[in-house]
HTML snippet that shows the backbone in 3Dmol.js (N, CA, C, O; Angstrom):
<script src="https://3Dmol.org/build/3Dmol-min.js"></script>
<div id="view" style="width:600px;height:400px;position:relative"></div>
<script>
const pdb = `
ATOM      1  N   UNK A   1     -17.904  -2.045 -26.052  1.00  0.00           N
ATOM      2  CA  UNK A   1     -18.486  -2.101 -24.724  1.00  0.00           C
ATOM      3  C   UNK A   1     -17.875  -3.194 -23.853  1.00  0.00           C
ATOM      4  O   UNK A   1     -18.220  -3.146 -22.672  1.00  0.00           O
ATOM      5  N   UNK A   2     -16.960  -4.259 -24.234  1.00  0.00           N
ATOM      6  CA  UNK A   2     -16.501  -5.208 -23.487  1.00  0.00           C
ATOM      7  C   UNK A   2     -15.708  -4.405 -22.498  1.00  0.00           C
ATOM      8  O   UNK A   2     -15.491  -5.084 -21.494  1.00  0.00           O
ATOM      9  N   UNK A   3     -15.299  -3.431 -22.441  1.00  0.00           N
ATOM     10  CA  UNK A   3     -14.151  -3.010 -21.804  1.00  0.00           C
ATOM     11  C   UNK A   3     -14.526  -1.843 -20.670  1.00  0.00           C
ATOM     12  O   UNK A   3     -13.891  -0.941 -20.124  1.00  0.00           O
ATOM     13  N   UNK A   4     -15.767  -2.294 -20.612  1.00  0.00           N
ATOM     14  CA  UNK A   4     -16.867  -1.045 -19.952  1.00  0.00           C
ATOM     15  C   UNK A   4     -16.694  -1.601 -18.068  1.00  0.00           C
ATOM     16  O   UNK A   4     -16.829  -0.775 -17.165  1.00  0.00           O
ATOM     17  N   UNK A   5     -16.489  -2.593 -17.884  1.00  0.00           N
ATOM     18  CA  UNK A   5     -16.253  -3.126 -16.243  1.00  0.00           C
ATOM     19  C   UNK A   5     -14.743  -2.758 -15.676  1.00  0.00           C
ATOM     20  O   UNK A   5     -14.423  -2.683 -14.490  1.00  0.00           O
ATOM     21  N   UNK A   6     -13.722  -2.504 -17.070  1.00  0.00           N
ATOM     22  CA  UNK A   6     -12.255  -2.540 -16.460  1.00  0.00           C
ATOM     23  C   UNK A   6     -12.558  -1.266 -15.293  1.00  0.00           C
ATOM     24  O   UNK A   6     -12.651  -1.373 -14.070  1.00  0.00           O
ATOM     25  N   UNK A   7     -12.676   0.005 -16.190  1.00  0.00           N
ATOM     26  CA  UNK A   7     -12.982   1.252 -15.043  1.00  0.00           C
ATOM     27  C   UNK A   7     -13.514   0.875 -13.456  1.00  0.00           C
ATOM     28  O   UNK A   7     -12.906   1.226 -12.444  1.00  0.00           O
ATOM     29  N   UNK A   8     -14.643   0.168 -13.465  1.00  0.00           N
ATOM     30  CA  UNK A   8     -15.511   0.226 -12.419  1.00  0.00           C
ATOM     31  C   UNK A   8     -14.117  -0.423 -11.616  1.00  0.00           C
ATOM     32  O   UNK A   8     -13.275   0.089 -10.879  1.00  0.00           O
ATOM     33  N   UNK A   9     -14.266  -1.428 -12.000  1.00  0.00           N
ATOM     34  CA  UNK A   9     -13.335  -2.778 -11.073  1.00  0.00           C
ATOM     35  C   UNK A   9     -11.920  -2.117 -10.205  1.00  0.00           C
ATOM     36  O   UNK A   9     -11.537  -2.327  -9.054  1.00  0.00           O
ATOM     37  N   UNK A  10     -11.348  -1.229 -11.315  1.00  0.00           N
ATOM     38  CA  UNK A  10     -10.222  -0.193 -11.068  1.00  0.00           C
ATOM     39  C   UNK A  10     -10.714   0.661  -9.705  1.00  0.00           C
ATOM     40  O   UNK A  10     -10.361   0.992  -8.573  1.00  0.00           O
ATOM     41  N   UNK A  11     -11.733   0.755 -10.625  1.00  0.00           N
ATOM     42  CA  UNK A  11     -12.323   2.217  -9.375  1.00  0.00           C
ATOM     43  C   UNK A  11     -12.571   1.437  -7.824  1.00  0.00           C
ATOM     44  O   UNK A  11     -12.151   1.897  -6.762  1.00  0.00           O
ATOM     45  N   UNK A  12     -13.142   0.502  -7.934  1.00  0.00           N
ATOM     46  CA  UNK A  12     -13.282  -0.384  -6.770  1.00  0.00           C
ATOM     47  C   UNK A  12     -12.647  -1.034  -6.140  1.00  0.00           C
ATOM     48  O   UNK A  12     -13.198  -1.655  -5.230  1.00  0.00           O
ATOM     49  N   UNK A  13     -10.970  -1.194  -6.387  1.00  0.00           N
ATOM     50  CA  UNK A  13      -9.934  -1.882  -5.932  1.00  0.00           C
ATOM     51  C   UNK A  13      -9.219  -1.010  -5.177  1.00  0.00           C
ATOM     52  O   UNK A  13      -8.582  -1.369  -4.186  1.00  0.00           O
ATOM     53  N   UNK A  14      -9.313   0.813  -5.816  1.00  0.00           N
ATOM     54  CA  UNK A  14      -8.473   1.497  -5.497  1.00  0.00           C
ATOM     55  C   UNK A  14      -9.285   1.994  -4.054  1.00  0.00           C
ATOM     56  O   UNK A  14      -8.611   2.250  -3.056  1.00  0.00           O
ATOM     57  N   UNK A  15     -10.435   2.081  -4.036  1.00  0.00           N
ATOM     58  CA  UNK A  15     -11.193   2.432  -3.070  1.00  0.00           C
ATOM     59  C   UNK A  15     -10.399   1.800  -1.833  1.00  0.00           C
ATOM     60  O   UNK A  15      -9.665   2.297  -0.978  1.00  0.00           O
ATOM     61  N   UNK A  16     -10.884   0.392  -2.109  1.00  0.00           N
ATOM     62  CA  UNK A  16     -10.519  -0.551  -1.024  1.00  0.00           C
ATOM     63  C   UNK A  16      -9.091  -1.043  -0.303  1.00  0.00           C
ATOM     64  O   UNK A  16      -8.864  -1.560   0.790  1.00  0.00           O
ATOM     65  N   UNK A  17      -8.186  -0.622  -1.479  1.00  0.00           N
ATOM     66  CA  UNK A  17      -6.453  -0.416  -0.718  1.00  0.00           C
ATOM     67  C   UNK A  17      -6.178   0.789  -0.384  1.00  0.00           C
ATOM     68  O   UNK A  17      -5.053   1.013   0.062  1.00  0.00           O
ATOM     69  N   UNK A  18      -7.215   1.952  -0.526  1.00  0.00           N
ATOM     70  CA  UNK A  18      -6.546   3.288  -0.150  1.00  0.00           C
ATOM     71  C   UNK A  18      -7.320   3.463   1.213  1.00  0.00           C
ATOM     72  O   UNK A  18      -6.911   4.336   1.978  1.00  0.00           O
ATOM     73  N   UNK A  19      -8.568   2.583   1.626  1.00  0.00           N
ATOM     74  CA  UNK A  19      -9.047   2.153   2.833  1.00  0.00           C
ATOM     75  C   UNK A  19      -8.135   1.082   3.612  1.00  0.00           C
ATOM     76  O   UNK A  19      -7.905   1.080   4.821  1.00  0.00           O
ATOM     77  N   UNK A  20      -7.695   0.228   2.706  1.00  0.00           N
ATOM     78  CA  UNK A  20      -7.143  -0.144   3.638  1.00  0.00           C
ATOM     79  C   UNK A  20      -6.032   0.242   4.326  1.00  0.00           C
ATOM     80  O   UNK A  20      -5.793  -0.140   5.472  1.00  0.00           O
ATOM     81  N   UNK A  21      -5.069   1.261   3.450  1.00  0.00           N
ATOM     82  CA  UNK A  21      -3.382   1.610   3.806  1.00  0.00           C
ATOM     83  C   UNK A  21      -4.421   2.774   4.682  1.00  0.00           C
ATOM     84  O   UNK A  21      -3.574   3.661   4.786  1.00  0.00           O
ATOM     85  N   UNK A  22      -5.090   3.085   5.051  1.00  0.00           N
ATOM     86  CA  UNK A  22      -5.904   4.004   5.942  1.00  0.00           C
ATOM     87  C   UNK A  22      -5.853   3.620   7.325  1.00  0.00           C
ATOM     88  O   UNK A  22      -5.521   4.346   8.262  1.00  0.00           O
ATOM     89  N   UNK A  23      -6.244   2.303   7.378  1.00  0.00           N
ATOM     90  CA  UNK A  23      -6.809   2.058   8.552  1.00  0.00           C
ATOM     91  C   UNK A  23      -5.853   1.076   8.767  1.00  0.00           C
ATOM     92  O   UNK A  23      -6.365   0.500   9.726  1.00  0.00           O
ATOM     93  N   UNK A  24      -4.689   0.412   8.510  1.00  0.00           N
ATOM     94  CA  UNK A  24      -3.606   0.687   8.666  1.00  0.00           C
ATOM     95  C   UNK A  24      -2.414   1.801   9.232  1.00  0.00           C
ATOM     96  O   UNK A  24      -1.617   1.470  10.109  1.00  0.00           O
ATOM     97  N   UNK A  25      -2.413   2.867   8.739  1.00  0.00           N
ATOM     98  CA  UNK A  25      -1.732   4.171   9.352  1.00  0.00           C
ATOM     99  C   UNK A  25      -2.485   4.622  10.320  1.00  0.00           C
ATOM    100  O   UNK A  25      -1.825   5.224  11.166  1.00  0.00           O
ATOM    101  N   UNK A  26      -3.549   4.571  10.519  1.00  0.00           N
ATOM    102  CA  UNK A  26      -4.275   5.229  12.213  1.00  0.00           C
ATOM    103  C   UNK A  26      -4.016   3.717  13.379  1.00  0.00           C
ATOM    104  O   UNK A  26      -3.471   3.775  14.481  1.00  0.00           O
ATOM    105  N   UNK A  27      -4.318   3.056  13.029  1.00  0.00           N
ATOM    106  CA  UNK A  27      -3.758   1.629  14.022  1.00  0.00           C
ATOM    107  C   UNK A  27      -2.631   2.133  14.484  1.00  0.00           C
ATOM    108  O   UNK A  27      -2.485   2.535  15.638  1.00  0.00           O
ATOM    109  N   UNK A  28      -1.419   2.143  13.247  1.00  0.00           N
ATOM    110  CA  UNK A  28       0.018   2.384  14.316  1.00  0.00           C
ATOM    111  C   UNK A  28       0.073   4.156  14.856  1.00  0.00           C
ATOM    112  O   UNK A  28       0.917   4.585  15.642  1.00  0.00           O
ATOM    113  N   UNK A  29      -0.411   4.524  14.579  1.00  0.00           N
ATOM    114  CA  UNK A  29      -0.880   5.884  14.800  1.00  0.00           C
ATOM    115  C   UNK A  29      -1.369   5.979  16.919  1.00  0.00           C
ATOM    116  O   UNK A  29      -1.148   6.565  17.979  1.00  0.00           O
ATOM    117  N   UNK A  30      -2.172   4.832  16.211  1.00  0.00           N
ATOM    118  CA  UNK A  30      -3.144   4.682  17.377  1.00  0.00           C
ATOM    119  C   UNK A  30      -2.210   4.153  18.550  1.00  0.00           C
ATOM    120  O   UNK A  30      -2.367   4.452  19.734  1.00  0.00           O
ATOM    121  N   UNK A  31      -1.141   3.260  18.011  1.00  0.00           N
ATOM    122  CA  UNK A  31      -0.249   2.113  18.805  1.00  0.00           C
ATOM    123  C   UNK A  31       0.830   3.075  19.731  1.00  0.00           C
ATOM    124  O   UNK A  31       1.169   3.337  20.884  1.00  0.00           O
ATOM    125  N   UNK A  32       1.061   3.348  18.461  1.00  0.00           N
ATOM    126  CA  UNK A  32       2.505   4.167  19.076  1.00  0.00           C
ATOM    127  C   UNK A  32       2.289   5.795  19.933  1.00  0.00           C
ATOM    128  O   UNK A  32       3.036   6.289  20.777  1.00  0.00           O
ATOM    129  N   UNK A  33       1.090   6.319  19.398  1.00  0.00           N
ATOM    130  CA  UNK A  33       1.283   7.651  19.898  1.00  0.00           C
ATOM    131  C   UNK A  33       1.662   8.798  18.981  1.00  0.00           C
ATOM    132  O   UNK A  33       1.053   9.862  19.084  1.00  0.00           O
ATOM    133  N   UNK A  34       2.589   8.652  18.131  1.00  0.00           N
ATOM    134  CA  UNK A  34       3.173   9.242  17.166  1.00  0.00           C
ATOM    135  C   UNK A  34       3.208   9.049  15.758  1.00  0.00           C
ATOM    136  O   UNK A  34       3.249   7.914  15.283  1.00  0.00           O
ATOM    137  N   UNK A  35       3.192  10.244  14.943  1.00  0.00           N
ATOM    138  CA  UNK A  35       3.138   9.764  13.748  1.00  0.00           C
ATOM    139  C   UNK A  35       4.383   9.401  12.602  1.00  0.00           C
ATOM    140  O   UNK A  35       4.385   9.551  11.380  1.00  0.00           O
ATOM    141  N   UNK A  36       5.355   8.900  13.462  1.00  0.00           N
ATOM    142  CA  UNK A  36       6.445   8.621  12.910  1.00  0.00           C
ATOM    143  C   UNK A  36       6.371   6.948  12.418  1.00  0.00           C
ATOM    144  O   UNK A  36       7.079   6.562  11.488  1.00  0.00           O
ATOM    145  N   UNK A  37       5.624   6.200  13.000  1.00  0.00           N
ATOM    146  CA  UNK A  37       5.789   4.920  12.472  1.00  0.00           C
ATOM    147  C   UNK A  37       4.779   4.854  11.101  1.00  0.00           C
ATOM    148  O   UNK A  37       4.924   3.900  10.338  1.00  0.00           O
ATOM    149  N   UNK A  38       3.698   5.950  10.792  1.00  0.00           N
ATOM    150  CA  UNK A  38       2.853   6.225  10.188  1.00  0.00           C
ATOM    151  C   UNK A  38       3.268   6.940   8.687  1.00  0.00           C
ATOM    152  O   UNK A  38       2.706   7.042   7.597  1.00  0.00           O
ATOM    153  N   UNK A  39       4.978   7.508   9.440  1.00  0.00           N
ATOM    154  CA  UNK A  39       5.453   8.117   8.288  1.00  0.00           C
ATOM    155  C   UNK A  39       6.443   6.701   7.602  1.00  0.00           C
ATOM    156  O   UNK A  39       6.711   6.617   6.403  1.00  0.00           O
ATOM    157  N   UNK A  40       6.831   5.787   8.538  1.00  0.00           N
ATOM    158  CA  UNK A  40       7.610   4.867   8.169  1.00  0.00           C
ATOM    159  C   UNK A  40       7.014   3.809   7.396  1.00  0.00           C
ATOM    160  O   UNK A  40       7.683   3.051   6.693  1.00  0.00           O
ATOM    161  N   UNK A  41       5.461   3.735   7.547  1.00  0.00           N
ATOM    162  CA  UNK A  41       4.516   2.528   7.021  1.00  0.00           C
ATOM    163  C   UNK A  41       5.079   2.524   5.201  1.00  0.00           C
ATOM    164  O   UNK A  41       5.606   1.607   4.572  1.00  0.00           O
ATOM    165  N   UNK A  42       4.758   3.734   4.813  1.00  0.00           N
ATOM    166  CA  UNK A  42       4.808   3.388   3.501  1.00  0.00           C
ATOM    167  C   UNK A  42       6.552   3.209   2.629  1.00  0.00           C
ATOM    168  O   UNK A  42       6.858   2.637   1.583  1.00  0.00           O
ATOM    169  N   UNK A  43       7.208   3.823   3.426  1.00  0.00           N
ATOM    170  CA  UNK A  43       8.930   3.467   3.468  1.00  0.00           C
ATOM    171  C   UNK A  43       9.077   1.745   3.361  1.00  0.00           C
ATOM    172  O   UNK A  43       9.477   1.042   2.433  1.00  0.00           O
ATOM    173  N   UNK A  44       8.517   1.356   4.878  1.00  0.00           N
ATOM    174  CA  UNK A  44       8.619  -0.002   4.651  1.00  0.00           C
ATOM    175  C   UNK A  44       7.751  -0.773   3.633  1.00  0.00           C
ATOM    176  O   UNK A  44       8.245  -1.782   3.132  1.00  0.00           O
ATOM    177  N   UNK A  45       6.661  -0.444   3.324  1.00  0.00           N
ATOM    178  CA  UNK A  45       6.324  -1.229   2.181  1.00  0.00           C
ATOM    179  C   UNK A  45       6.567  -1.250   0.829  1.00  0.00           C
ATOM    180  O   UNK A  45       6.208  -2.014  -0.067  1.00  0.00           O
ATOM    181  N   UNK A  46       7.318  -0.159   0.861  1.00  0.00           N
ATOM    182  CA  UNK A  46       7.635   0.104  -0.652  1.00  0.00           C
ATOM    183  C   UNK A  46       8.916  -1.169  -0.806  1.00  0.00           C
ATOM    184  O   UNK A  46       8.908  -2.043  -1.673  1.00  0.00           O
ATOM    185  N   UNK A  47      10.243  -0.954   0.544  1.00  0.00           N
ATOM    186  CA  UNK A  47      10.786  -2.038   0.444  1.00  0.00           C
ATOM    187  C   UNK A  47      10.563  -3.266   0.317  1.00  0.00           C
ATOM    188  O   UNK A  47      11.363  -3.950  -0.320  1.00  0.00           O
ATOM    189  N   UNK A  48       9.417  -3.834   0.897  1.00  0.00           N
ATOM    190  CA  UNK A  48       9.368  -5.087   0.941  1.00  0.00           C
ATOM    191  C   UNK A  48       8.541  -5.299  -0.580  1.00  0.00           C
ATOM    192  O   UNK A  48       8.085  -6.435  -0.710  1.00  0.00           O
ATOM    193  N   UNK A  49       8.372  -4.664  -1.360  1.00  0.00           N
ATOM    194  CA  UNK A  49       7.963  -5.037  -2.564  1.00  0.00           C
ATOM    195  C   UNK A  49       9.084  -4.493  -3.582  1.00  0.00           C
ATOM    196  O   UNK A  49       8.770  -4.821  -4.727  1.00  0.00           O
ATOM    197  N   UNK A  50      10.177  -3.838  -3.544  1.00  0.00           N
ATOM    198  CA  UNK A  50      11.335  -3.877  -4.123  1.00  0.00           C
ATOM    199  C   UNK A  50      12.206  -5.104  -3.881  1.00  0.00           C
ATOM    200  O   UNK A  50      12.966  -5.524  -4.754  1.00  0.00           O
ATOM    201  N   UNK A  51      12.060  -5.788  -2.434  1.00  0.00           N
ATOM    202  CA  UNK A  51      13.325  -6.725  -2.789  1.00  0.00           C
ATOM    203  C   UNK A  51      13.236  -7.585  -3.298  1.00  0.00           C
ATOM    204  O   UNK A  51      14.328  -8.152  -3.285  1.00  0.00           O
ATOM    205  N   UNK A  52      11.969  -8.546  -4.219  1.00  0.00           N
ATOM    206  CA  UNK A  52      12.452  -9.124  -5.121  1.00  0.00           C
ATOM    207  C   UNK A  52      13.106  -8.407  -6.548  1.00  0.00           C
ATOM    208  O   UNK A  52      13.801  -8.894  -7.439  1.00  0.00           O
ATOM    209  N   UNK A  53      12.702  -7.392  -6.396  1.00  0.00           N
ATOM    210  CA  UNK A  53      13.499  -7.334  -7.721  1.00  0.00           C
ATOM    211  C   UNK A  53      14.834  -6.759  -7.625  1.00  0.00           C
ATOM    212  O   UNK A  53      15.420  -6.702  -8.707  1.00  0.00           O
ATOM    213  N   UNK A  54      15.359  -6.394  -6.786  1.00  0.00           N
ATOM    214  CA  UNK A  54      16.645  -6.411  -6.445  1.00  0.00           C
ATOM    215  C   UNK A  54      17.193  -7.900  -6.402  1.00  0.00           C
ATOM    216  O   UNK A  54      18.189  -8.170  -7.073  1.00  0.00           O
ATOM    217  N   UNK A  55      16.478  -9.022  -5.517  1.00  0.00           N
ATOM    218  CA  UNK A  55      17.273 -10.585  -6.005  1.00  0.00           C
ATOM    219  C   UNK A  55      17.607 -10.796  -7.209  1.00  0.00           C
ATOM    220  O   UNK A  55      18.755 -11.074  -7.558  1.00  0.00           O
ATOM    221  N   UNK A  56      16.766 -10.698  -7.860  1.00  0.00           N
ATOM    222  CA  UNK A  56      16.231 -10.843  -9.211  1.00  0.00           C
ATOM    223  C   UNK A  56      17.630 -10.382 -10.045  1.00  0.00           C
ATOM    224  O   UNK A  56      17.891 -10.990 -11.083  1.00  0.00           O
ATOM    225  N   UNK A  57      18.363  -9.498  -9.664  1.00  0.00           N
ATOM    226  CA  UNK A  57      19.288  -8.900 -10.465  1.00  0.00           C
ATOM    227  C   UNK A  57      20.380  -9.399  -9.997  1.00  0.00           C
ATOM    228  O   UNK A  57      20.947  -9.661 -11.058  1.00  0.00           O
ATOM    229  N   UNK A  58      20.878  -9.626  -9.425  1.00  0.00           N
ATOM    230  CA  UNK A  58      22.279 -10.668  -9.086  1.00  0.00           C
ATOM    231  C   UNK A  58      23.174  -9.543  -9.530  1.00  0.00           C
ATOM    232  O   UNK A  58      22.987  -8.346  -9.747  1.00  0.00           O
ATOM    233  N   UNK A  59      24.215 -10.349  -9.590  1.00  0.00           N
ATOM    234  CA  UNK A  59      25.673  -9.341  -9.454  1.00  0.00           C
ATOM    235  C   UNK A  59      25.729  -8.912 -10.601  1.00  0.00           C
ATOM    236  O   UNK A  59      26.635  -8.146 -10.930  1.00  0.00           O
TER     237      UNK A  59
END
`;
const viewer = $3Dmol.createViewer("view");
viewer.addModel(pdb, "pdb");
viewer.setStyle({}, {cartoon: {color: "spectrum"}});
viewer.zoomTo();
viewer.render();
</script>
């Protein structure tokens, strides 16, 4: 039973970043007019959490 909170906690984190990348994409949604920066949101974040590990690898 120790392992009985991991689920919930999971369940409750995912809630709250899939709210947040939500209300996030209607903002620039909202900004721009179009849903092209909305298609670009998750493009760019995927990069900015790849480039450390691209440093990371050197030549």
């Amino acid at each position: 039973m120790r392992f009985a909170a991991a689920p919930a906690s999971y369940a409750i984190g995912s809630i709250a970043g899939e709210a947040f990348a939500l209300a996030i994409t209607k903002a620039l949604v909202a900004s721009t007019g179009t849903t092209t920066s909305a298609a670009l949101y998750p493009a760019g974040a995927t990069a900015i959490m790849l480039a450390p590990a691209a440093q990371k690898r050197g030549p």
